[in-house]
mmCIF entry with sequence, helices, sheets and N, C-alpha, C, O atoms, coordinates in Angstrom:
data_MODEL
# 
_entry.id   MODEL 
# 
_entity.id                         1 
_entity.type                       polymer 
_entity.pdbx_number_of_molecules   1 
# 
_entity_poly.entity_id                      1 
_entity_poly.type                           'polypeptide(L)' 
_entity_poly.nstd_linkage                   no 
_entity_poly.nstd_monomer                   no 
_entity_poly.pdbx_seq_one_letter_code       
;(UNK)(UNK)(UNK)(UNK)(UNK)(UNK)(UNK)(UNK)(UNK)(UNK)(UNK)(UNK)(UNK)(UNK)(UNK)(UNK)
(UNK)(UNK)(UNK)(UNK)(UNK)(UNK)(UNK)(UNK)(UNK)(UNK)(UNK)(UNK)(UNK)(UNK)(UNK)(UNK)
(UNK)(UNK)(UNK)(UNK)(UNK)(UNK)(UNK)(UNK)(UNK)(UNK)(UNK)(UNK)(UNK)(UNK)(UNK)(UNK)
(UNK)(UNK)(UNK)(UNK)(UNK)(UNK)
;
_entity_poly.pdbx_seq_one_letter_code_can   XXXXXXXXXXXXXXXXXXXXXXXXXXXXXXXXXXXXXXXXXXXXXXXXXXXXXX 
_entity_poly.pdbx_strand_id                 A 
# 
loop_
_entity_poly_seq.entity_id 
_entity_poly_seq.num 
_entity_poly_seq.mon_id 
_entity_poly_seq.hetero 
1 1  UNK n 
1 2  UNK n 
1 3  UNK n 
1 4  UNK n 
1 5  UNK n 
1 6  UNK n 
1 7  UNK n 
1 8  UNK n 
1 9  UNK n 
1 10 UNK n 
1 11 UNK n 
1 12 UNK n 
1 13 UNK n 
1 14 UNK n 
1 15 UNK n 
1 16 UNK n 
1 17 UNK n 
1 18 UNK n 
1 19 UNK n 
1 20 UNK n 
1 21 UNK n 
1 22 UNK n 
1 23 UNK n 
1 24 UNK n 
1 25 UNK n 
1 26 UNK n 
1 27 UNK n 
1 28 UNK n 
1 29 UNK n 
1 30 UNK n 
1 31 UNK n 
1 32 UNK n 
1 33 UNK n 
1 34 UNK n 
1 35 UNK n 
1 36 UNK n 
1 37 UNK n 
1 38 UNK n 
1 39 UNK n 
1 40 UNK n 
1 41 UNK n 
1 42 UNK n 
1 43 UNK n 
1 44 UNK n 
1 45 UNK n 
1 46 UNK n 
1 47 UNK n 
1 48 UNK n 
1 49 UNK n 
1 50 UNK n 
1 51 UNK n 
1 52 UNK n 
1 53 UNK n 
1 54 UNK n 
# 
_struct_asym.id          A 
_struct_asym.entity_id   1 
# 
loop_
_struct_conf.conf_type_id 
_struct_conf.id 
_struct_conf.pdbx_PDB_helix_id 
_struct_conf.beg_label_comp_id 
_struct_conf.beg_label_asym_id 
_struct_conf.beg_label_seq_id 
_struct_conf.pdbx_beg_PDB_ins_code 
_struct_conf.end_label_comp_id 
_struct_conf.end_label_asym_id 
_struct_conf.end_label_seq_id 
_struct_conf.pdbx_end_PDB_ins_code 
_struct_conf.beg_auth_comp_id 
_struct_conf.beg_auth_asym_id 
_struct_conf.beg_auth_seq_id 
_struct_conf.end_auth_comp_id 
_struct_conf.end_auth_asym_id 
_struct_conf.end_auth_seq_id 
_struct_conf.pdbx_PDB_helix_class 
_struct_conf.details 
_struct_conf.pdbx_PDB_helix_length 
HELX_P HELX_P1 AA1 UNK A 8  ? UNK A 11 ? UNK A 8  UNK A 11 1 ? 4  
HELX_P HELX_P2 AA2 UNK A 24 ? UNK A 26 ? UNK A 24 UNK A 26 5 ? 3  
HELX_P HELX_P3 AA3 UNK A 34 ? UNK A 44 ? UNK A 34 UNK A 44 1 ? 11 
HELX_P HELX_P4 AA4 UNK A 51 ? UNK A 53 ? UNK A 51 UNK A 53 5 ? 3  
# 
_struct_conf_type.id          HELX_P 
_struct_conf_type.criteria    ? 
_struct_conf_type.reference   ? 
# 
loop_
_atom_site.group_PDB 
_atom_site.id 
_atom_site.type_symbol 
_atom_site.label_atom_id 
_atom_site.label_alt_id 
_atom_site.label_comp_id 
_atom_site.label_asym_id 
_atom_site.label_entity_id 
_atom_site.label_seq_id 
_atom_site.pdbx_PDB_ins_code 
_atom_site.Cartn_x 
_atom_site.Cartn_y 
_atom_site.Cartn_z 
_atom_site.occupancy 
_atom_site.B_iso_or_equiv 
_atom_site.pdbx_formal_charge 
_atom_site.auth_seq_id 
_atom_site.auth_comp_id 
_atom_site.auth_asym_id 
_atom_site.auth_atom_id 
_atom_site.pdbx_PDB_model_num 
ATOM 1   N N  . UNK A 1 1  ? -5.302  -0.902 16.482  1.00 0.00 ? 1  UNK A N  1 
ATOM 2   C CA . UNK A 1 1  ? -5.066  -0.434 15.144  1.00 0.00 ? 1  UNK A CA 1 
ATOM 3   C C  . UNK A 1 1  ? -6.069  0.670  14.837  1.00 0.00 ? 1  UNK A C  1 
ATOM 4   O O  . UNK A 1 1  ? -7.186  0.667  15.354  1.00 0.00 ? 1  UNK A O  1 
ATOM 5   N N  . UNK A 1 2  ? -5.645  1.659  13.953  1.00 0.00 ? 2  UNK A N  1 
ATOM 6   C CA . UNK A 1 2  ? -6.629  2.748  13.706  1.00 0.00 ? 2  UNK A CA 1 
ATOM 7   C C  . UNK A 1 2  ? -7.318  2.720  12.565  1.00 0.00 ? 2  UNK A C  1 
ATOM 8   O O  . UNK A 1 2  ? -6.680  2.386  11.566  1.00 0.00 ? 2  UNK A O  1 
ATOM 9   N N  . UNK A 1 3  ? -8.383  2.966  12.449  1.00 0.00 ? 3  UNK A N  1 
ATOM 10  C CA . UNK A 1 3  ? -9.054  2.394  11.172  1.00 0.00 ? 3  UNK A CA 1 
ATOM 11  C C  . UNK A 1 3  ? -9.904  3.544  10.559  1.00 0.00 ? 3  UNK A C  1 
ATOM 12  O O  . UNK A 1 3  ? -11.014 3.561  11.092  1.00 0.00 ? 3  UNK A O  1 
ATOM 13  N N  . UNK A 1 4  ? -9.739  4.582  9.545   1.00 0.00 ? 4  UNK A N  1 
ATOM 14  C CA . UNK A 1 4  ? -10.603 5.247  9.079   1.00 0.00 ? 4  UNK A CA 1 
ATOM 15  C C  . UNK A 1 4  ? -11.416 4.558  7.715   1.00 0.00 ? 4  UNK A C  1 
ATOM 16  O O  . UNK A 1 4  ? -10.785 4.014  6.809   1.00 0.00 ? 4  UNK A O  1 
ATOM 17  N N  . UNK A 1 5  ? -12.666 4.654  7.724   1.00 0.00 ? 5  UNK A N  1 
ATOM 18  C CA . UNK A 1 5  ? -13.468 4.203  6.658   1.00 0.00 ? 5  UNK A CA 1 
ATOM 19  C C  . UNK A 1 5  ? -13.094 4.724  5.636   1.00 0.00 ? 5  UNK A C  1 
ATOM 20  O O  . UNK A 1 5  ? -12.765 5.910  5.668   1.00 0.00 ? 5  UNK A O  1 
ATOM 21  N N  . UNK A 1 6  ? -13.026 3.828  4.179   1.00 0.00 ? 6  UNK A N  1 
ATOM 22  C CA . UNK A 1 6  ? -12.736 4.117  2.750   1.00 0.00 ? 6  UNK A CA 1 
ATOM 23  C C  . UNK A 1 6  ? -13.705 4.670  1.930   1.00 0.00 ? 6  UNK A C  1 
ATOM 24  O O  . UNK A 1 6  ? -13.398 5.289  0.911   1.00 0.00 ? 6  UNK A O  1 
ATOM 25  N N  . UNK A 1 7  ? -14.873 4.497  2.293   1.00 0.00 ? 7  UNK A N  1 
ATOM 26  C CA . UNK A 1 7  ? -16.021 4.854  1.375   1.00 0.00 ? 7  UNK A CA 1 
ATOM 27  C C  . UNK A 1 7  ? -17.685 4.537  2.859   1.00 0.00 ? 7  UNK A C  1 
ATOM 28  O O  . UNK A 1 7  ? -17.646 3.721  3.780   1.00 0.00 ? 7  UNK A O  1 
ATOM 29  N N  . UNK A 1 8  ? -18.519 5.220  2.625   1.00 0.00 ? 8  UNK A N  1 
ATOM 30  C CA . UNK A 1 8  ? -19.648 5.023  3.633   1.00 0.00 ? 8  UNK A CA 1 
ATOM 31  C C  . UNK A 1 8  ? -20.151 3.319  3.230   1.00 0.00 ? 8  UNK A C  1 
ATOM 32  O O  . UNK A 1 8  ? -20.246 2.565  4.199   1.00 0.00 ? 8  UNK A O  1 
ATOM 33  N N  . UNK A 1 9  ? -20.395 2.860  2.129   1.00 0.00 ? 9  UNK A N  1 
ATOM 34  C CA . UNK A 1 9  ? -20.683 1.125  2.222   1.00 0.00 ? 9  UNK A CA 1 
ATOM 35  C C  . UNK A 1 9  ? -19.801 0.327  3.079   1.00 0.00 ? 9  UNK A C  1 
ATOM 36  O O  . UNK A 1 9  ? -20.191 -0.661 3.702   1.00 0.00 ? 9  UNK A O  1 
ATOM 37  N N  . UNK A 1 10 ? -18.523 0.812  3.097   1.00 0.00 ? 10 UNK A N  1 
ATOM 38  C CA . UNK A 1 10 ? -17.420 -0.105 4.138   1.00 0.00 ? 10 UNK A CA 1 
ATOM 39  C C  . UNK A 1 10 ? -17.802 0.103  5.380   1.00 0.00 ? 10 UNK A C  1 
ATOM 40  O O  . UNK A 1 10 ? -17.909 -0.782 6.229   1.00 0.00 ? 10 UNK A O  1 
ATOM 41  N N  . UNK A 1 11 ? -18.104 1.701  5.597   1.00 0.00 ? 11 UNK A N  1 
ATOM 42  C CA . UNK A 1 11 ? -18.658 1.793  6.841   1.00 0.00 ? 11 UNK A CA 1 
ATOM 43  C C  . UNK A 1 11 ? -19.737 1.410  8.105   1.00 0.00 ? 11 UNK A C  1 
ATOM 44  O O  . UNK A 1 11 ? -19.829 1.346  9.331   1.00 0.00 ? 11 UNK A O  1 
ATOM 45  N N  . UNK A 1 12 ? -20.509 1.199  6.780   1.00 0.00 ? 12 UNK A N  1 
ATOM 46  C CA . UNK A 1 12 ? -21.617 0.235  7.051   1.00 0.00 ? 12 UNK A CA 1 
ATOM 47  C C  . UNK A 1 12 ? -22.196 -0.700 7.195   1.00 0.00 ? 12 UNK A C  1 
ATOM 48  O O  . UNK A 1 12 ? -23.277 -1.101 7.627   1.00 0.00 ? 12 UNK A O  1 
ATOM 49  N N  . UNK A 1 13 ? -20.832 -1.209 6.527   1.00 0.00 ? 13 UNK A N  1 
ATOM 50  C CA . UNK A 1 13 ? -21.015 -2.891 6.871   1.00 0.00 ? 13 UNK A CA 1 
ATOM 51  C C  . UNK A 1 13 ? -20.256 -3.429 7.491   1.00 0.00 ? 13 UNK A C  1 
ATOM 52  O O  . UNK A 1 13 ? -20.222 -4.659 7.485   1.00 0.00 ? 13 UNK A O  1 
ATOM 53  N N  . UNK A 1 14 ? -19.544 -2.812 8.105   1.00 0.00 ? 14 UNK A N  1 
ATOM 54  C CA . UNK A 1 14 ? -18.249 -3.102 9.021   1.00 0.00 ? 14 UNK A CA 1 
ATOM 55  C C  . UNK A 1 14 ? -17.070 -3.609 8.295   1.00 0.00 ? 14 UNK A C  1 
ATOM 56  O O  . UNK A 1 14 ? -15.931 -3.675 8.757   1.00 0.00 ? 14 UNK A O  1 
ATOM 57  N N  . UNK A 1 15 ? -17.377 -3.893 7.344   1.00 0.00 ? 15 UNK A N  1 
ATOM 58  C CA . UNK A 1 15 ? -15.857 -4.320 6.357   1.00 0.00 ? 15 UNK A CA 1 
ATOM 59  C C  . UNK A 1 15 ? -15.550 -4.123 4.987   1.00 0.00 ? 15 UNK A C  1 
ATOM 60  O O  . UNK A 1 15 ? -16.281 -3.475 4.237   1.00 0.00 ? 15 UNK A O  1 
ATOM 61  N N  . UNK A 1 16 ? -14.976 -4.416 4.797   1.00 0.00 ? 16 UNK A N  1 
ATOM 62  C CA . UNK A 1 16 ? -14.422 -4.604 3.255   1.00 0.00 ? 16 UNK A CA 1 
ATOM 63  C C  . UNK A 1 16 ? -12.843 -4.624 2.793   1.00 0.00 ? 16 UNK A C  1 
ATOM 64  O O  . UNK A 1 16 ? -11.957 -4.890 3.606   1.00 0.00 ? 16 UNK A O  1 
ATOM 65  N N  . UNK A 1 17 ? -12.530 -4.271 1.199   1.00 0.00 ? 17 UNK A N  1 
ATOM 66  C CA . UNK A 1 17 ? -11.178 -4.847 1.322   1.00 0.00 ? 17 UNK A CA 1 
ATOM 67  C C  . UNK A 1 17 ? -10.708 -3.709 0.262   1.00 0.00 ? 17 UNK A C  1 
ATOM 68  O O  . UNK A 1 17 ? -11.543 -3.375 -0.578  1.00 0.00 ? 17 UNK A O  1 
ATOM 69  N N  . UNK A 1 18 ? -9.630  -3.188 0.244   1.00 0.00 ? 18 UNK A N  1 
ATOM 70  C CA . UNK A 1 18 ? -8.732  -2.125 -0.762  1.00 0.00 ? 18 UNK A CA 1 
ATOM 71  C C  . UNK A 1 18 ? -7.710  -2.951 -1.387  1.00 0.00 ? 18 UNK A C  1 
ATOM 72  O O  . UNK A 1 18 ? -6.745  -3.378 -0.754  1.00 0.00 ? 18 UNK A O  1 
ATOM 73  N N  . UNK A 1 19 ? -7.942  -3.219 -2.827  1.00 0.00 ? 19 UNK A N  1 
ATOM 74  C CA . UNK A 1 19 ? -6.913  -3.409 -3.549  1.00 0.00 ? 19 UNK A CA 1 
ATOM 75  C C  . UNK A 1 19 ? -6.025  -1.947 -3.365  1.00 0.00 ? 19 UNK A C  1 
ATOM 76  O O  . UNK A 1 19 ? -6.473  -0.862 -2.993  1.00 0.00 ? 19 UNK A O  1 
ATOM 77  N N  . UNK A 1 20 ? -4.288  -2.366 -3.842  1.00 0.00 ? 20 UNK A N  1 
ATOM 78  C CA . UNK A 1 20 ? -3.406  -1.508 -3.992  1.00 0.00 ? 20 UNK A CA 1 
ATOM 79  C C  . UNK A 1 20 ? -2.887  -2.088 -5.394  1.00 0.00 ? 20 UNK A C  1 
ATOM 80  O O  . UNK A 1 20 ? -3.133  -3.281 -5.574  1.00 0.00 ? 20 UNK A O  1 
ATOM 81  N N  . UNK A 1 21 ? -2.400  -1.605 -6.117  1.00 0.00 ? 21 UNK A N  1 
ATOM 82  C CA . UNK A 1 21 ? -2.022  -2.339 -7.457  1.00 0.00 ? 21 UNK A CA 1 
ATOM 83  C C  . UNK A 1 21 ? -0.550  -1.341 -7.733  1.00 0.00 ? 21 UNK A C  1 
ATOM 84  O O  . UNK A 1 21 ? -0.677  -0.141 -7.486  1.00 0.00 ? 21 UNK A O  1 
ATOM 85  N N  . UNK A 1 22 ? 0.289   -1.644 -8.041  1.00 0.00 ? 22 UNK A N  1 
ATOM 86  C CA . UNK A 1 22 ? 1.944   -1.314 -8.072  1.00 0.00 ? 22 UNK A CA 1 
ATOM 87  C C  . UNK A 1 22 ? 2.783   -1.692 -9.504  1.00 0.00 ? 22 UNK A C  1 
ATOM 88  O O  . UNK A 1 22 ? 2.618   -2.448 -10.462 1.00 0.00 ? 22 UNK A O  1 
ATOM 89  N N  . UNK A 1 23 ? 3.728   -0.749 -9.078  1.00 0.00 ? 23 UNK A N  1 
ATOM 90  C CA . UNK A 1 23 ? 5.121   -1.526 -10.015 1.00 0.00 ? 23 UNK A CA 1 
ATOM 91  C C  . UNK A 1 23 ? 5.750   -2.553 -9.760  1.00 0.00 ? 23 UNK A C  1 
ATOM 92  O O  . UNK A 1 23 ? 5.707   -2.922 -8.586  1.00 0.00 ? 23 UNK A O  1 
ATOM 93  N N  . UNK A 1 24 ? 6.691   -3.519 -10.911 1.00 0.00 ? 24 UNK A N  1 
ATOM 94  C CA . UNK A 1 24 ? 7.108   -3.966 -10.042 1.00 0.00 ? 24 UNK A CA 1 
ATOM 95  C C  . UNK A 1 24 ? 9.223   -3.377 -9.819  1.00 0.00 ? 24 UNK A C  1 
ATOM 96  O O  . UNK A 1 24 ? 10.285  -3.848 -9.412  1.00 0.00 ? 24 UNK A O  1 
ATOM 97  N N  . UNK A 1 25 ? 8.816   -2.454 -10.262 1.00 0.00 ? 25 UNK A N  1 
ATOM 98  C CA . UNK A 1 25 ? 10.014  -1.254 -9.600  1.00 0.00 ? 25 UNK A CA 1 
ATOM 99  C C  . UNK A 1 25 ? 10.198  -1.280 -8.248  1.00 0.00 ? 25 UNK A C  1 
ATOM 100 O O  . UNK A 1 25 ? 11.238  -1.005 -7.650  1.00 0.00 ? 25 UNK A O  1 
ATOM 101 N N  . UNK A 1 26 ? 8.809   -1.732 -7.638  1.00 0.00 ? 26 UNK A N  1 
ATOM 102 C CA . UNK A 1 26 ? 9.292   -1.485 -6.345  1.00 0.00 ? 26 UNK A CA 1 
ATOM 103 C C  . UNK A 1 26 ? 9.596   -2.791 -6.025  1.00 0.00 ? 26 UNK A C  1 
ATOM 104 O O  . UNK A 1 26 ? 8.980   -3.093 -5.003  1.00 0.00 ? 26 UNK A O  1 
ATOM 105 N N  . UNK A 1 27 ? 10.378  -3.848 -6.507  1.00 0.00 ? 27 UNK A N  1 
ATOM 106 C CA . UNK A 1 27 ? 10.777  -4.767 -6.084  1.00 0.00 ? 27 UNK A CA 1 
ATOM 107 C C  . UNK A 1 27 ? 12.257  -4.647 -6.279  1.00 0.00 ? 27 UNK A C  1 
ATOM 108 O O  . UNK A 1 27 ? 13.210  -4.763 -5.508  1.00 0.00 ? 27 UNK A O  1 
ATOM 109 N N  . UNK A 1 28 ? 12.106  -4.276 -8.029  1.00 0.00 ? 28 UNK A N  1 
ATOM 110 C CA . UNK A 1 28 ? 13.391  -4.474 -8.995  1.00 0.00 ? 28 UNK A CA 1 
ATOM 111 C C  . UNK A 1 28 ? 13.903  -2.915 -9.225  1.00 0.00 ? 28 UNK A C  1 
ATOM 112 O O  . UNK A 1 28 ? 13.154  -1.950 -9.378  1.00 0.00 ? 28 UNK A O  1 
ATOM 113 N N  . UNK A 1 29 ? 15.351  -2.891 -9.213  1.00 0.00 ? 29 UNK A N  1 
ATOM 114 C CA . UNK A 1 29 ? 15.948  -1.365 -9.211  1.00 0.00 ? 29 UNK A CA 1 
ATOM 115 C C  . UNK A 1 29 ? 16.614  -1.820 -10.992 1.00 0.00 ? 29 UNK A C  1 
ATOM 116 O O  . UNK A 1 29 ? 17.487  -2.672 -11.155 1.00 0.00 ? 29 UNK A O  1 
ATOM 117 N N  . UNK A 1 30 ? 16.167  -1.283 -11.775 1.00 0.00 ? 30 UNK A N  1 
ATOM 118 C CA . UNK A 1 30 ? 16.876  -0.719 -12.580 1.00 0.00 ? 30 UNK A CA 1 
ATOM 119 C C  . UNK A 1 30 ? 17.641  0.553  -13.320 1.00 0.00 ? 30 UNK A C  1 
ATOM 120 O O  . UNK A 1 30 ? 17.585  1.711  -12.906 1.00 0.00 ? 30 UNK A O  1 
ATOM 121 N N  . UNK A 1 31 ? 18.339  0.131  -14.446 1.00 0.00 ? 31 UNK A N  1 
ATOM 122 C CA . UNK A 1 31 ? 19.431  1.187  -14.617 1.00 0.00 ? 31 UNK A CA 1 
ATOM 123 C C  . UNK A 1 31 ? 19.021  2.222  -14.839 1.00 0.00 ? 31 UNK A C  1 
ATOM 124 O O  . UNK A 1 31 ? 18.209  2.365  -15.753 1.00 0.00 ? 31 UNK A O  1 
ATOM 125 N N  . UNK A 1 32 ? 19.546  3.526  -13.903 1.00 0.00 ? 32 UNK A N  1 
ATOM 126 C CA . UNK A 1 32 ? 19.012  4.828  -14.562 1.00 0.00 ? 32 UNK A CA 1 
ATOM 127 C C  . UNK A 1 32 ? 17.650  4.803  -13.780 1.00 0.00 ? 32 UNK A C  1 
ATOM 128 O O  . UNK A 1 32 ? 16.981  5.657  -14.362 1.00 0.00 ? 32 UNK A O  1 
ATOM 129 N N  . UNK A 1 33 ? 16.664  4.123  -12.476 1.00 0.00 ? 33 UNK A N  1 
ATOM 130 C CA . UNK A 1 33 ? 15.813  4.048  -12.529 1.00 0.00 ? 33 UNK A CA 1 
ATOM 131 C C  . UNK A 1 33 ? 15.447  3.956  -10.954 1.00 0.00 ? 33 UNK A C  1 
ATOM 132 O O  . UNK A 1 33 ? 14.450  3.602  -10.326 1.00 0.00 ? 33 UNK A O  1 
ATOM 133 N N  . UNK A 1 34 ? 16.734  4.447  -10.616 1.00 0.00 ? 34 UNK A N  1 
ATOM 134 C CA . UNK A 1 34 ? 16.945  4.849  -8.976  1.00 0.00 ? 34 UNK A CA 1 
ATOM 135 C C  . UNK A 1 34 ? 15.842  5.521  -8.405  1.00 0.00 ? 34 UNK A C  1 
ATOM 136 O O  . UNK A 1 34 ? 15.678  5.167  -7.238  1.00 0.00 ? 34 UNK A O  1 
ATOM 137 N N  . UNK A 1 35 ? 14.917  6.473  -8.848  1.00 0.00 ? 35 UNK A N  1 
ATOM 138 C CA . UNK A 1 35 ? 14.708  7.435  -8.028  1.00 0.00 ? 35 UNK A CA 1 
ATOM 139 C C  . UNK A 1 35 ? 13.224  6.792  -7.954  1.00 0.00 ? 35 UNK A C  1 
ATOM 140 O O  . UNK A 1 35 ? 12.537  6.794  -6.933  1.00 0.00 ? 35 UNK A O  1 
ATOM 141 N N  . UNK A 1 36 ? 12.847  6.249  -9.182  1.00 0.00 ? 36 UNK A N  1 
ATOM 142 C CA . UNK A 1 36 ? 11.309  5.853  -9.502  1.00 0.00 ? 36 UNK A CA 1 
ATOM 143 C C  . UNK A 1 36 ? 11.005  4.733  -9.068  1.00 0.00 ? 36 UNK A C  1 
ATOM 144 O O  . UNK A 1 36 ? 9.843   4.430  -8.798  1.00 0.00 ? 36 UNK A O  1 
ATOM 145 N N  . UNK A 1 37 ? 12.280  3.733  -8.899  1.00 0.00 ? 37 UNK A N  1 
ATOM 146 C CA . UNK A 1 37 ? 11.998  2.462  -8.209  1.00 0.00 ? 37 UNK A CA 1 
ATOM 147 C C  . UNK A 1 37 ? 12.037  2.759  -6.265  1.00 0.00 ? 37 UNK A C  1 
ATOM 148 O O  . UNK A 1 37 ? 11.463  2.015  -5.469  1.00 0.00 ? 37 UNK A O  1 
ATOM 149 N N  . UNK A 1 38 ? 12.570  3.575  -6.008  1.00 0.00 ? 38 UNK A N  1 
ATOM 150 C CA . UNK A 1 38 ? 12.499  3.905  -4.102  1.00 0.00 ? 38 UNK A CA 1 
ATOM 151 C C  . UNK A 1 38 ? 10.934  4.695  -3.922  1.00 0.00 ? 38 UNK A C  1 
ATOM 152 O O  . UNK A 1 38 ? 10.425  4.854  -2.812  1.00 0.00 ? 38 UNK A O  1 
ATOM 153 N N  . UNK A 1 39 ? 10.210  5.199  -5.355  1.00 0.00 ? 39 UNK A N  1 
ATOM 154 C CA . UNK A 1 39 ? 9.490   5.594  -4.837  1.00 0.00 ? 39 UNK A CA 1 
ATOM 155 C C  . UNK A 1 39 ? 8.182   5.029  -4.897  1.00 0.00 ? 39 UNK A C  1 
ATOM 156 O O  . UNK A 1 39 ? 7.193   5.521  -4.355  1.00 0.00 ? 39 UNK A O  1 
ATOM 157 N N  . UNK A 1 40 ? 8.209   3.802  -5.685  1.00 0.00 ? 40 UNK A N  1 
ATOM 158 C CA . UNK A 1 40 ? 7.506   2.608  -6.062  1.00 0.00 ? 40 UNK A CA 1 
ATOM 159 C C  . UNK A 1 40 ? 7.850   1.911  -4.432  1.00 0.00 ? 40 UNK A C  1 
ATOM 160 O O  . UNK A 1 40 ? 7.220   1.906  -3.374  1.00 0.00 ? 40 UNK A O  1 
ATOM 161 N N  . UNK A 1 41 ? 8.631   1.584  -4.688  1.00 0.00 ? 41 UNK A N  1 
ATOM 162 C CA . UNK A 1 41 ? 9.406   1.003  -3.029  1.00 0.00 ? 41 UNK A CA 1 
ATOM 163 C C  . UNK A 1 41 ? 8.305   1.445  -1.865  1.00 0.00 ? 41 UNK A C  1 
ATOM 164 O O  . UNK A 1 41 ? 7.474   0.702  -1.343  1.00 0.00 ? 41 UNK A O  1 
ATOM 165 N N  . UNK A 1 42 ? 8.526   2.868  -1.599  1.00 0.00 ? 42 UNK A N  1 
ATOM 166 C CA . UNK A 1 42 ? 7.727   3.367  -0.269  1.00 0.00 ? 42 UNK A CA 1 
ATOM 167 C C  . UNK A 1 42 ? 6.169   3.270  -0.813  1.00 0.00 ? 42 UNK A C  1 
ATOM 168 O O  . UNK A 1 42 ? 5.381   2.940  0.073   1.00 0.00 ? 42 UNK A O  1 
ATOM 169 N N  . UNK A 1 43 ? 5.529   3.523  -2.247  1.00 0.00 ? 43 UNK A N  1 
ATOM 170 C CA . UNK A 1 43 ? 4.494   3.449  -1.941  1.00 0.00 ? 43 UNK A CA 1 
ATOM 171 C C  . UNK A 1 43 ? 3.789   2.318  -1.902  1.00 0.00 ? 43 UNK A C  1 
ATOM 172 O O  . UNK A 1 43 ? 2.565   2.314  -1.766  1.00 0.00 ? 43 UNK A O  1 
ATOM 173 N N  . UNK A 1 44 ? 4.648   1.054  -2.042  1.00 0.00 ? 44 UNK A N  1 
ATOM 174 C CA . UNK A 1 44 ? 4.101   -0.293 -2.103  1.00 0.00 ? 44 UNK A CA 1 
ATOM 175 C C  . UNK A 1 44 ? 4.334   -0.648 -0.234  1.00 0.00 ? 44 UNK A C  1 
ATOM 176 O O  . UNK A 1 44 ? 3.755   -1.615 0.262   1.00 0.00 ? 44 UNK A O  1 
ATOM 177 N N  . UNK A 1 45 ? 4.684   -0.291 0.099   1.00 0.00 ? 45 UNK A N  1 
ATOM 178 C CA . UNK A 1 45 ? 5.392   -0.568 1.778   1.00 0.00 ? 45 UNK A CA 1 
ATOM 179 C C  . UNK A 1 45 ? 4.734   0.886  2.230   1.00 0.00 ? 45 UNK A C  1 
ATOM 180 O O  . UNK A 1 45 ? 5.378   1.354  3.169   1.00 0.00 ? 45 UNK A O  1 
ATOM 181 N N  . UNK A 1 46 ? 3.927   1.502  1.930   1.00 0.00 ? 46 UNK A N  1 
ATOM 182 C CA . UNK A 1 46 ? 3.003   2.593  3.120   1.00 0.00 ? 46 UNK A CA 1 
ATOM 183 C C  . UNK A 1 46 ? 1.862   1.763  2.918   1.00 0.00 ? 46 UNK A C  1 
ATOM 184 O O  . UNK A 1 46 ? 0.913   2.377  3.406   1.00 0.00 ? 46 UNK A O  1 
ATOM 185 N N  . UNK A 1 47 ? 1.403   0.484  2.362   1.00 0.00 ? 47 UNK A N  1 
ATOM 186 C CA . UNK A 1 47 ? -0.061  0.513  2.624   1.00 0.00 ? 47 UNK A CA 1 
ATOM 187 C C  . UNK A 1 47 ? 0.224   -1.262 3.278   1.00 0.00 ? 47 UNK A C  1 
ATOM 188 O O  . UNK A 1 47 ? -0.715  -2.003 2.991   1.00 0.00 ? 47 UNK A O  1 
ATOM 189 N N  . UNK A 1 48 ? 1.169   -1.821 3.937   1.00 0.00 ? 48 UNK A N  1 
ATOM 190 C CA . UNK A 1 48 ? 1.860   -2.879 4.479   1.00 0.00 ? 48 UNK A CA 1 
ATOM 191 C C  . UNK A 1 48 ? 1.822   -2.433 5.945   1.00 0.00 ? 48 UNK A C  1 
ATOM 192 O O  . UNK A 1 48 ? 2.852   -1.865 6.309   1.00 0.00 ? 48 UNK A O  1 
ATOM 193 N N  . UNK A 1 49 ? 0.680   -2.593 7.036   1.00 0.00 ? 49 UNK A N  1 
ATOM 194 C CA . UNK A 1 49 ? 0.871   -2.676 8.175   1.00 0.00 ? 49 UNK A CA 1 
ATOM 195 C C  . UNK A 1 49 ? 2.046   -3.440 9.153   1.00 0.00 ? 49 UNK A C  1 
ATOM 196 O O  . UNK A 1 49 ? 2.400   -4.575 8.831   1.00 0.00 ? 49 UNK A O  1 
ATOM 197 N N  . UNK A 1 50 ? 2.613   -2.817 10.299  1.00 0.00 ? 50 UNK A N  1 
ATOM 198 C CA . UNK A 1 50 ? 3.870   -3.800 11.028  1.00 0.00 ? 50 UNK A CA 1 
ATOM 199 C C  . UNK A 1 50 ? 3.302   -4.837 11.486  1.00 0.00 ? 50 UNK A C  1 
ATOM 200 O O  . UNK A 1 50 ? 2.109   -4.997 11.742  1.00 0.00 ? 50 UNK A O  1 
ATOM 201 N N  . UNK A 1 51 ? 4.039   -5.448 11.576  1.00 0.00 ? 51 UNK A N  1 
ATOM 202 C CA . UNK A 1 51 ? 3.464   -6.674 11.998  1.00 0.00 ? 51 UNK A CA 1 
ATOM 203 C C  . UNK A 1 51 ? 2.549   -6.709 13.484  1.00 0.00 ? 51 UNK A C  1 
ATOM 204 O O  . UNK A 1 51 ? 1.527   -7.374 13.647  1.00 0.00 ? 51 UNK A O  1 
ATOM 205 N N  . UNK A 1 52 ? 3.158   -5.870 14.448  1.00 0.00 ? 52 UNK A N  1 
ATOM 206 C CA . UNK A 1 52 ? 2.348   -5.814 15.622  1.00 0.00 ? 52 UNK A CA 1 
ATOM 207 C C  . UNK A 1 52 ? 0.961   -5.363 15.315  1.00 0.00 ? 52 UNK A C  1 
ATOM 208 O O  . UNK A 1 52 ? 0.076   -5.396 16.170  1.00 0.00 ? 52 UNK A O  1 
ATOM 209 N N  . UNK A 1 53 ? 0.783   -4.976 14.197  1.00 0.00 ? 53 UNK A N  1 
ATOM 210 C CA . UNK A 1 53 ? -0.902  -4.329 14.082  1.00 0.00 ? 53 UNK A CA 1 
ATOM 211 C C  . UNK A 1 53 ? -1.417  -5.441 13.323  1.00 0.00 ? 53 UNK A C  1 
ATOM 212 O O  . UNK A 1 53 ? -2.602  -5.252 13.051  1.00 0.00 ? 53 UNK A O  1 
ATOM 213 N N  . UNK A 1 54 ? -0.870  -6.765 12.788  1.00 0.00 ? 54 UNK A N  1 
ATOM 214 C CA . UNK A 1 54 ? -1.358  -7.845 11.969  1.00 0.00 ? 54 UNK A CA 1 
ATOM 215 C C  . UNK A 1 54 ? -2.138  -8.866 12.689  1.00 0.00 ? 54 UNK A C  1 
ATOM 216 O O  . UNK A 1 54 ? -2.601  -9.831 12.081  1.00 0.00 ? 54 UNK A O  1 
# 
């Protein structure tokens, strides 16, 4: 897995953890609300590693 550091304290301590905080559009599609919920969608699922990297 490839791992770039978030901030130099993560770096330094070898770990730490990134909240992501979302809509919940990107679960639920509502009316008229197509375009904002797919894009809630991808940005809740770009920070979701595949499973082979879990």
């Amino acid at each position: 897995m490839s791992r770039v550091p978030f901030s130099p304290t993560m770096a330094s301590a070898d770990r730490g953890h990134v909240v992501n905080t979302g809509s919940t559009s990107g679960h639920l599609v509502y009316p008229r609300g197509n375009v904002y919920s797919t894009t809630k969608f991808a940005q809740m699922n770009a920070y979701v590693p595949p499973k082979e990297e879990s």
